[in-house]
VEXDREN-2710 file (C-alpha; in Angstrom, 1 decimal):
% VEXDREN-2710
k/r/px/py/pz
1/UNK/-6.2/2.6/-19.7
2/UNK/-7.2/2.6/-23.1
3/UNK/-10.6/3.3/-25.1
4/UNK/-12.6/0.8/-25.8
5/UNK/-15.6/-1.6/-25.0
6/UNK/-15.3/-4.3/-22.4
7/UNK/-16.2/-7.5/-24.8
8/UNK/-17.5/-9.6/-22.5
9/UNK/-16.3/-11.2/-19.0
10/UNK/-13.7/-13.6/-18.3
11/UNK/-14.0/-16.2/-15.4
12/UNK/-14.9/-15.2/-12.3
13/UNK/-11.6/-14.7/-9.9
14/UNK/-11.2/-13.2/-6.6
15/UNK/-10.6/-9.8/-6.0
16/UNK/-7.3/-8.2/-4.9
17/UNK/-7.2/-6.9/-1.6
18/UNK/-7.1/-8.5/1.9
19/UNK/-10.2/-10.7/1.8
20/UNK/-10.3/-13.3/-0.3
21/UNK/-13.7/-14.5/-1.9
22/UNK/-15.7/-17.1/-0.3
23/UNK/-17.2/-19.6/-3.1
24/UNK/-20.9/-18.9/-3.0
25/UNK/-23.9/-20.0/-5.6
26/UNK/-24.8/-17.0/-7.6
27/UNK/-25.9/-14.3/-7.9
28/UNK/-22.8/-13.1/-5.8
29/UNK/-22.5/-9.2/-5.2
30/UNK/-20.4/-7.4/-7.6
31/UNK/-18.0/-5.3/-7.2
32/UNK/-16.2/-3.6/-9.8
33/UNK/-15.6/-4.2/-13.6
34/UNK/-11.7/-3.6/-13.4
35/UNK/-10.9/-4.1/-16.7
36/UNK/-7.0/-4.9/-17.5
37/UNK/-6.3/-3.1/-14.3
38/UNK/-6.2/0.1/-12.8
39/UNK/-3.7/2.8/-13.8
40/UNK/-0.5/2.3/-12.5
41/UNK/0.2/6.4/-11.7
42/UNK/-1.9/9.2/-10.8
43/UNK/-4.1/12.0/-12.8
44/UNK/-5.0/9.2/-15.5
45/UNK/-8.2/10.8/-16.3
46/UNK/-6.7/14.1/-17.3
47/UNK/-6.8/11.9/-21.0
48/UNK/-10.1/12.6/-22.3
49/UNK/-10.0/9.0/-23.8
50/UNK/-9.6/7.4/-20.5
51/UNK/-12.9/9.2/-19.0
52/UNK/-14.3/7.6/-22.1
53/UNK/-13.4/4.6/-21.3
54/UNK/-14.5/5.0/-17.4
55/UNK/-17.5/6.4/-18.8
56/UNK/-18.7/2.9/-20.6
57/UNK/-18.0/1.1/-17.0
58/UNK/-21.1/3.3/-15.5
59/UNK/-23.9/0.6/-15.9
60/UNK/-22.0/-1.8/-13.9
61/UNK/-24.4/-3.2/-11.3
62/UNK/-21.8/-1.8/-8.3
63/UNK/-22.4/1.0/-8.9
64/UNK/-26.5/1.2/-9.8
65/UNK/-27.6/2.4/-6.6
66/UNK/-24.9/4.9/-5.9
67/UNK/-25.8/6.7/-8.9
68/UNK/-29.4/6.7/-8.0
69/UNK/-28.5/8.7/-4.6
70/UNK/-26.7/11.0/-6.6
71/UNK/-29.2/11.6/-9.1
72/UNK/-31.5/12.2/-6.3
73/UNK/-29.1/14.8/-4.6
74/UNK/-29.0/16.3/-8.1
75/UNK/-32.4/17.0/-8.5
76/UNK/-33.2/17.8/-5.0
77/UNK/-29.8/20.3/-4.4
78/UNK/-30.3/21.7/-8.2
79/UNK/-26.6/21.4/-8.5
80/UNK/-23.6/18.7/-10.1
81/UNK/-23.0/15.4/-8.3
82/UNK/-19.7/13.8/-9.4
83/UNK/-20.4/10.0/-10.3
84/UNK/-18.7/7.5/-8.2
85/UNK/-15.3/5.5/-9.8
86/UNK/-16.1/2.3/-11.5
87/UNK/-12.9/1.3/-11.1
88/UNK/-13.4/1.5/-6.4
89/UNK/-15.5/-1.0/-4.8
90/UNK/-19.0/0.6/-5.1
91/UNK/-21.7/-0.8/-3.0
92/UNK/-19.6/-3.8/-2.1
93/UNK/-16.9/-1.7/-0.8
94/UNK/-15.7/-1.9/3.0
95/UNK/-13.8/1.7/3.2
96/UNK/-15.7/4.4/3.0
97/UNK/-13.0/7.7/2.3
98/UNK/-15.0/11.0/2.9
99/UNK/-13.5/14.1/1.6
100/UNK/-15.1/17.7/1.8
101/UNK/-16.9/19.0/-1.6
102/UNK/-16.1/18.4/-5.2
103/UNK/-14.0/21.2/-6.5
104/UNK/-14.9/23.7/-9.3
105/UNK/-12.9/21.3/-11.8
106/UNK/-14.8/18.4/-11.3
107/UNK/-16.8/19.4/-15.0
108/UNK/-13.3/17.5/-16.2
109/UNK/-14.2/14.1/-15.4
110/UNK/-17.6/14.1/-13.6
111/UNK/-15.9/11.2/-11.3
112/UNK/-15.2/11.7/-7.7
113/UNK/-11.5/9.4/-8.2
114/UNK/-8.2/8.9/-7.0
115/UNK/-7.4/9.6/-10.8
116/UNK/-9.0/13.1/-11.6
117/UNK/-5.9/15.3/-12.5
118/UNK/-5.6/17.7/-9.6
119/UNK/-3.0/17.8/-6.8
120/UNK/-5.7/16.7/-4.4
121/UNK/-6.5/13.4/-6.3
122/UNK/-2.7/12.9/-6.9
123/UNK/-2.2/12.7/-3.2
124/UNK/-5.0/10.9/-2.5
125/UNK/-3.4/7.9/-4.9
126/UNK/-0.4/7.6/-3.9
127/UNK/-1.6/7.8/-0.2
128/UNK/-3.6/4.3/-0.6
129/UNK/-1.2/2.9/-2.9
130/UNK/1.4/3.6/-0.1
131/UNK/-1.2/2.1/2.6
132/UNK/-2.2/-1.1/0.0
133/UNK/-5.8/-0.5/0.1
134/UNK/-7.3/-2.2/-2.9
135/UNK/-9.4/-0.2/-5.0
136/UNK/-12.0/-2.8/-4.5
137/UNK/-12.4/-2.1/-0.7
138/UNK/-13.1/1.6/-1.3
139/UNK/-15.5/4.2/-1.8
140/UNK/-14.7/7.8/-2.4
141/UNK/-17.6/10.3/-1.8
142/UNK/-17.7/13.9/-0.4
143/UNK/-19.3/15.0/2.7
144/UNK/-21.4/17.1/0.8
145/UNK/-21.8/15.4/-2.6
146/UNK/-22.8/18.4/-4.9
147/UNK/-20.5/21.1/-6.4
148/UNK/-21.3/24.4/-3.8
149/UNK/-18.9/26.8/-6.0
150/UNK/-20.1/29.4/-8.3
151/UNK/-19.1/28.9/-12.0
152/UNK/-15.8/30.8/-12.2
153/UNK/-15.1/30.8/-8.3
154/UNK/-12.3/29.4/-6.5
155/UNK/-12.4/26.5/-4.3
156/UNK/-13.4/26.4/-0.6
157/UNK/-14.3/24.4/2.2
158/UNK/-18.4/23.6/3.0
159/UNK/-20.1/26.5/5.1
160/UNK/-21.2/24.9/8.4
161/UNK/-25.0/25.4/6.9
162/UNK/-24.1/23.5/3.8
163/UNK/-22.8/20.5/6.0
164/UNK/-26.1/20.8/8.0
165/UNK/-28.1/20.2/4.1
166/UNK/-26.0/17.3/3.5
167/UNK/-26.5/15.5/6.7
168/UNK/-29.5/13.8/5.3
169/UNK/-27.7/12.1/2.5
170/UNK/-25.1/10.1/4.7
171/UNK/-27.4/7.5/5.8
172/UNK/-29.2/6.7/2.8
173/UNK/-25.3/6.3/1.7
174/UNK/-24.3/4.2/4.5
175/UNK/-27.9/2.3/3.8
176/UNK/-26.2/1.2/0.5
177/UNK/-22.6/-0.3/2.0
178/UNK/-23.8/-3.4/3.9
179/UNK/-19.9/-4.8/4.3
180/UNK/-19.0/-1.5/5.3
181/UNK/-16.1/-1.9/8.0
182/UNK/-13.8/1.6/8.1
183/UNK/-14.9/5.4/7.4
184/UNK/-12.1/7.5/6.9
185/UNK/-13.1/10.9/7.5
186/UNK/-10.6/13.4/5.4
187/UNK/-10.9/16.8/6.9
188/UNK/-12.7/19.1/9.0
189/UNK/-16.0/19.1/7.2
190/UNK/-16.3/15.0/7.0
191/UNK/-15.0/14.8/10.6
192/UNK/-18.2/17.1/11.6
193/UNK/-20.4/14.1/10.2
194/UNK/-18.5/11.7/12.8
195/UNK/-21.4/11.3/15.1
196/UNK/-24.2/10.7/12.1
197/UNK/-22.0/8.0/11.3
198/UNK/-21.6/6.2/14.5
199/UNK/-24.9/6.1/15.7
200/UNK/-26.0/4.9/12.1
201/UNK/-23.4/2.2/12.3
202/UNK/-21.8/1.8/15.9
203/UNK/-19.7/-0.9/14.7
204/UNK/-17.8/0.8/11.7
205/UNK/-14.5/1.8/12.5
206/UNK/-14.1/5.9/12.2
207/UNK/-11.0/7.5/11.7
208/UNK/-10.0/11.0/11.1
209/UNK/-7.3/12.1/8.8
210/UNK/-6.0/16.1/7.4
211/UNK/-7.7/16.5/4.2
212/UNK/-5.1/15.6/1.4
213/UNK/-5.2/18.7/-1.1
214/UNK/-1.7/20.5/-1.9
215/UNK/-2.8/23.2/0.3
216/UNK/-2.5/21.3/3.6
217/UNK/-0.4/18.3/3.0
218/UNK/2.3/21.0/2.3
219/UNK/1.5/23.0/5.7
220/UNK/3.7/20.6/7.7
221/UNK/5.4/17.5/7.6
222/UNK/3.3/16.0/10.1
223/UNK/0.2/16.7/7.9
224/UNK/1.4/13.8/5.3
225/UNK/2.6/12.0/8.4
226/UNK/-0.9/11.4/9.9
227/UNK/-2.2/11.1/6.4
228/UNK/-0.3/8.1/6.7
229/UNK/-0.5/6.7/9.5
230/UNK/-4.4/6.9/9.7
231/UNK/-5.0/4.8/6.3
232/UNK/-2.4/2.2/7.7
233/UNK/-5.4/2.0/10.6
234/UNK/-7.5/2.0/8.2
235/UNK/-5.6/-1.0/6.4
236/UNK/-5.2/-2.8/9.9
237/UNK/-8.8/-2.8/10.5
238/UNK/-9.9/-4.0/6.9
239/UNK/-7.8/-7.0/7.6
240/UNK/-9.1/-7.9/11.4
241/UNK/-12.4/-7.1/10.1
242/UNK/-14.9/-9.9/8.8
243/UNK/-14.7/-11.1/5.2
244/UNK/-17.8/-10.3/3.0
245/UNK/-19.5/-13.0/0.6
246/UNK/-18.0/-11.2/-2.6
247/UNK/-17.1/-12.4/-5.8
248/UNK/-15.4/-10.2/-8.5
249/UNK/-16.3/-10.4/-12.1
250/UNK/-13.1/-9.5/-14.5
251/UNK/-14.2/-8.3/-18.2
252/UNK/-11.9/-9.6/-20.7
253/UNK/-10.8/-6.6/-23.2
254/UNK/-10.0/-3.0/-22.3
255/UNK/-11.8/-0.9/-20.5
END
């Protein structure tokens, strides 16, 4: 990715991913404003001229009410709330990947992304390139959503009572996905939040995979192993599931 302002949008074309567009009258839901395409390997925001460049995607309509729930856990937790990626599926997306907490580097980016340069992220990427997911089927948000570390301190996993104070904020989330279809939860702290999310939304596939920091995936072989083989559910029931009205808008230039 390079710097740069999008300069306007090209035609409207159908997303990539498993579900192609249906041709509807406008206005159409949104998803993302991909740009020339999404970097091709992981920790592409460790360039401070790419987060620039993410940065100017923020307004995108995908993406507007997301940020309002996180402005709102801001202000109500008094502590940092990652954006989500401009570059994922936003409100329009039909995977919703959970992971535990944003870490104390988050400051870096201020995105919750597949392409934030830690170990974690790294995984995470080549993961659901592995499992073809399209970006434009996802959403990436933490069980809790606000940075719980101390300036300084190491990371760690959600206190049971911190879980409990987020509990509130997954279904105003899951208010915002209408084509939601598959919640993969990554970890012990997002699986906890397994039963909020199926009696908000019985139908939504839940699936439960180890979290994909360094720490575990190198525990075991088999940690990388269910990794796996929980997103290629994941992929299997994106595909049976029903295709959503959605129609992608494609800037022409940079982004």
């Amino acid at each position: 990715m390079t710097g740069g302002r999008a300069k306007g949008r090209g035609p409207i074309q159908e997303p990539r991913g498993r579900c192609p567009a249906q041709p509807l009258p406008e206005p159409a839901v949104i998803p993302p404003l991909v740009g020339t395409g999404p970097p091709a390997r992981p920790k592409a925001l460790a360039d401070p001229a790419a987060v620039a460049a993410r940065r100017v995607l923020l307004e995108a309509p995908h993406l507007a009410p997301l940020r309002a729930l996180a402005e709102r856990i801001r202000a109500e937790r008094e502590a940092p709330v990652p954006e989500p990626d401009p570059l994922d599926g936003g409100v329009a997306a039909r995977l919703l990947l959970l992971l535990e907490t944003p870490g104390p580097g988050i400051a870096r980016t201020a995105f919750v992304s597949r392409d934030n340069p830690t170990g974690t992220a790294a995984n995470l990427f080549g993961f659901l390139a592995e499992a073809g997911i399209a970006r434009a089927e996802t959403l990436i948000w933490n069980a809790v959503p606000w940075v719980i570390h101390a300036p300084g301190a190491r990371n760690r996993a959600p206190r049971p009572g911190e879980i409990r104070q987020a509990v509130p904020y997954l279904v105003p989330l899951l208010d915002l996905m209408p084509h939601l279809a598959v919640a993969v939860l990554a970890g012990r702290a997002a699986q906890t939040l397994a039963p909020v999310l199926a009696a908000a939304r019985p139908r939504v596939a839940v699936i439960g995979v180890p979290h994909p920091s360094p720490t575990y995936v190198c525990t075991s072989s088999t940690v990388p192993a269910r990794i796996r083989a929980g997103l290629a559910e994941a992929a299997r029931r994106l595909a049976a599931a029903p295709c959503p009205p959605v129609r992608l808008a494609i800037p022409t230039g940079s982004a």
